[in-house]
C-alpha positions as CSV (number, residue, x, y, z in Angstrom):
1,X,0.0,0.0,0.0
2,X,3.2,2.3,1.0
3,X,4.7,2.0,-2.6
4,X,1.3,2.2,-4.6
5,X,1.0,5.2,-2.9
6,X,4.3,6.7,-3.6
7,X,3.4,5.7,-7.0
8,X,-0.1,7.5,-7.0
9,X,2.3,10.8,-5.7
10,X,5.2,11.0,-7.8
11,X,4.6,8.7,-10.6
12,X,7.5,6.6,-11.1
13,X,9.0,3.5,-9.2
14,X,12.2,4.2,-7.9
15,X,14.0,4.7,-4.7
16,X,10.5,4.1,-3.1
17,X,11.2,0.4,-1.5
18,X,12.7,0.5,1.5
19,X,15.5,-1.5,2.6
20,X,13.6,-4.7,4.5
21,X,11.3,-5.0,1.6
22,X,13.7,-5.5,-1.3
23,X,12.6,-8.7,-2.1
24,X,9.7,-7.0,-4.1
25,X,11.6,-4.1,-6.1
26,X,12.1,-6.6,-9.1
27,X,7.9,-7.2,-9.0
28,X,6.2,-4.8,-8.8
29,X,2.7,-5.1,-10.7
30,X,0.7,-5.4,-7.3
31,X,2.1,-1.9,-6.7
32,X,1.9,-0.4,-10.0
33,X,-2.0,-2.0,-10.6
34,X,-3.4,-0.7,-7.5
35,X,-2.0,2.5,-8.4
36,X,-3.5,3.2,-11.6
37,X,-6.5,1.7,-10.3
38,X,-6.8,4.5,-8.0
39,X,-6.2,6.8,-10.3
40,X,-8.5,5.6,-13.4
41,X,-11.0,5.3,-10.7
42,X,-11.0,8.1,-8.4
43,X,-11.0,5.5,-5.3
44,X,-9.2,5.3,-2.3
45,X,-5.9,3.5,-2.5
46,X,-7.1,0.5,0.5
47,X,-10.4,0.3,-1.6
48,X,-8.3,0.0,-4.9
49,X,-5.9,-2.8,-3.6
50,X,-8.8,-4.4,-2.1
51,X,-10.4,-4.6,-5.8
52,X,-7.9,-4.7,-8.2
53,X,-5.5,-6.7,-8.1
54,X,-7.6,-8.1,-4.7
55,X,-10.3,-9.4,-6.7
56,X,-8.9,-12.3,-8.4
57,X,-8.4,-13.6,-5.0
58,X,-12.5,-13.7,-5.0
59,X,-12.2,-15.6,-8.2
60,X,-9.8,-18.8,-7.6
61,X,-12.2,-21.3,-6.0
62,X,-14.1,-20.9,-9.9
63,X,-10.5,-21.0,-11.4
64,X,-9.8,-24.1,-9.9
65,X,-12.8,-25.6,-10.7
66,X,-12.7,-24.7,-14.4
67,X,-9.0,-26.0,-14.5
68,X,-9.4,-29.4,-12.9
69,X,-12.5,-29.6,-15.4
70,X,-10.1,-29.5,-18.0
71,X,-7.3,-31.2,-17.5
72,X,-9.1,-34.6,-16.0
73,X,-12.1,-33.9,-17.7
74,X,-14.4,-35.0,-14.5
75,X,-17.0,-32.2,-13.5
76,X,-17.5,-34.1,-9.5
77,X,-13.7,-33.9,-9.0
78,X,-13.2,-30.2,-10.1
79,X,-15.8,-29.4,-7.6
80,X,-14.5,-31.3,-4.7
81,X,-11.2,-29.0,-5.6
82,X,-13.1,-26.0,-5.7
83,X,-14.7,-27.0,-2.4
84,X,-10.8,-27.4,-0.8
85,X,-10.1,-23.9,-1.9
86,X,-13.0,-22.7,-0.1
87,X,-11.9,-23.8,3.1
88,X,-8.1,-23.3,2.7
89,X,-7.8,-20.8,5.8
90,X,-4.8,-19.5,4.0
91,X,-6.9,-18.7,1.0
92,X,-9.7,-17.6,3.1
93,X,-7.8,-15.1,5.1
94,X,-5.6,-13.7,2.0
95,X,-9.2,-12.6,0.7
96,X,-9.0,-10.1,2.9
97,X,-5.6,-9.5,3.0
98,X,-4.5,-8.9,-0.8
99,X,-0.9,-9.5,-1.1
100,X,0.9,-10.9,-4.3
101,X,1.2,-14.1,-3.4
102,X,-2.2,-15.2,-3.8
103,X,-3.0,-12.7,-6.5
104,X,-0.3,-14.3,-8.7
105,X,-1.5,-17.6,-8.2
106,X,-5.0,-16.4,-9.7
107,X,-3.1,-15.4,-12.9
108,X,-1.4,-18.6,-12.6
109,X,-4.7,-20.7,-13.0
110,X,-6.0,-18.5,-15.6
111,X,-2.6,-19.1,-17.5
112,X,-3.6,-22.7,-17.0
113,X,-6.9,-22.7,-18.4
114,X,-5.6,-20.8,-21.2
115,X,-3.0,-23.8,-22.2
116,X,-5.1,-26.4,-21.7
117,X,-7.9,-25.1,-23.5
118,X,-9.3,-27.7,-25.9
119,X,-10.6,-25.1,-28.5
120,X,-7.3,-22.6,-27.9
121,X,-6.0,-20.7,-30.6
122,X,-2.6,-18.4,-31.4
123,X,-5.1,-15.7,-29.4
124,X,-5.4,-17.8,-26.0
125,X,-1.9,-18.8,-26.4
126,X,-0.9,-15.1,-26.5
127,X,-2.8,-14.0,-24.1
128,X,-1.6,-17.0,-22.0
129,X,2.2,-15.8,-22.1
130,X,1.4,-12.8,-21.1
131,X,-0.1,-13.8,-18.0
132,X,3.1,-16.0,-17.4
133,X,4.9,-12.7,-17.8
134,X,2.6,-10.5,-15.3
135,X,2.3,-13.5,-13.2
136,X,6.2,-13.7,-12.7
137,X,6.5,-9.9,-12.4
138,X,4.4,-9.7,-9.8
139,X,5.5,-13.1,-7.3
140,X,9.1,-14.1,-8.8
141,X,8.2,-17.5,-6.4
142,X,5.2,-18.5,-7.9
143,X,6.7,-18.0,-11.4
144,X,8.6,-20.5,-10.4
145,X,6.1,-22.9,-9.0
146,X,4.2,-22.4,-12.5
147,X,7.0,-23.4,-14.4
148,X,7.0,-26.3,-12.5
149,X,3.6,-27.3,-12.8
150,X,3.4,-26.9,-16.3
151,X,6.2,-29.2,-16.2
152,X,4.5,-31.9,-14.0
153,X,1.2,-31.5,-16.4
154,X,2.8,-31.3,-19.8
155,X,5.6,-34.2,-19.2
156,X,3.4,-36.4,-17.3
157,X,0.0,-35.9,-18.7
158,X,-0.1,-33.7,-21.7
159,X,2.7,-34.6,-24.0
160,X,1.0,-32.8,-26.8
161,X,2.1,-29.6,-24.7
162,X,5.7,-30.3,-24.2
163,X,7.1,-27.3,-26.8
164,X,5.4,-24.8,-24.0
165,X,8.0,-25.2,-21.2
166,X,11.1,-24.2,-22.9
167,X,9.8,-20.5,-23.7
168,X,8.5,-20.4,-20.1
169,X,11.7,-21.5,-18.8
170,X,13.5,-18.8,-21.2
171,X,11.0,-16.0,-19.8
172,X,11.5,-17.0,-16.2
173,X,15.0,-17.0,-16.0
174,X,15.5,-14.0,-18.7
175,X,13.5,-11.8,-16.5
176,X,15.2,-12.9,-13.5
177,X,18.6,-12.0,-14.9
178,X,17.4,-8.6,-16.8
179,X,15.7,-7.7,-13.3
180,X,18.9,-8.7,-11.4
181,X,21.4,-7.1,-13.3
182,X,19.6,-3.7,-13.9
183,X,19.0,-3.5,-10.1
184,X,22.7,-4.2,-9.3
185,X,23.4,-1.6,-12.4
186,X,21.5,1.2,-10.6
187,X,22.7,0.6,-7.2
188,X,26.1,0.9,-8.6
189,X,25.7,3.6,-10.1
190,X,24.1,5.4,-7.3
191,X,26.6,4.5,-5.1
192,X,30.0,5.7,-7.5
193,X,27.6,9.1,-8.1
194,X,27.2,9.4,-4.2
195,X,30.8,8.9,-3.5
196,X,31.6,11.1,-6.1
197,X,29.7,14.0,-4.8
198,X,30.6,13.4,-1.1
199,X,33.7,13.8,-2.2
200,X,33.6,17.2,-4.3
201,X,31.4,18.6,-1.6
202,X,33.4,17.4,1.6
203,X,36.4,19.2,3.0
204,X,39.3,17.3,3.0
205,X,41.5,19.3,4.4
């Protein structure tokens, strides 16, 4: 909420993370989304993370059922997994508590649904990939955890899908890297320009 609102207030995303929350400079679409929510909107900031991106949160019990519908193709078992959701406390308590976690793990079931798609086209697949991208962007964890299960599914019960793991695995560890080394590139660069100026501006003598 801190760093949407510094968003909301100057506009840009840097040098607004502090220190003990580092982990999430490299994603920051939670951030950014509740941001221009707010200001598309007109609404409060707590409202705006509450909705969007808090709303897909609202929507992974029907997620779940929709993929489990697909991929083993048994209506009574997808809602039985459905029905777990619902009473995962975790789940139930990040409802009201929107954090990127669980709001990645939405996009990470819609991603599903969009793979394993019986009738997809170039479209779904697409849109799909970009999911993956916003996904990882916005929980670098459960970017992982998707590459993995698309893994598990494609290798062990899709073959058919097996050409879709190597770009994931490409897109996850390129944005890792890209993220990585611009970070350590700035910080650098901060640091030689603040030595530099403590050093002109200090007395030495």
């Amino acid at each position: 909420l801190s760093v949407a609102s510094a968003i909301a207030q100057r506009g840009h995303y840097s040098n607004i993370i502090k220190p003990t929350d580092r982990y999430y400079f490299p994603f920051p679409v939670s951030s950014i989304d509740a941001s221009m929510f707010s200001s598309v909107t007109g609404l409060g900031l707590e409202l705006s993370v509450l909705l969007f991106p808090g709303s897909l949160i609202l929507l992974q019990p029907l997620l779940v059922f929709l993929l489990s519908r697909s991929v083993f193709d048994d209506v009574e078992a997808a809602a039985l997994s459905a029905f777990i959701v619902l009473t995962e406390s975790t789940v139930t308590q990040m409802i009201s508590q929107p954090v990127p976690q669980p709001t990645a793990v939405s996009l990470l079931l819609l991603f599903l649904i969009l793979i394993f798609r019986r009738d997809r086209s170039r479209n779904h697949m697409a849109a799909a990939f970009v999911l993956f991208i916003t996904l990882t962007a916005m929980h670098g964890a459960v970017g992982l955890v998707c590459t993995g299960l698309v893994a598990f599914l494609t290798l062990l019960k899709r073959s058919l899908h097996r050409r879709i793991l190597l770009p994931l695995i490409v897109i996850y560890l390129g944005y890792i890297m890209i993220t990585e080394l611009i970070d350590s590139m700035v910080s650098n660069v901060q640091i030689t320009v603040e030595s530099i100026f403590e050093w002109i501006f200090t007395p030495t003598l």
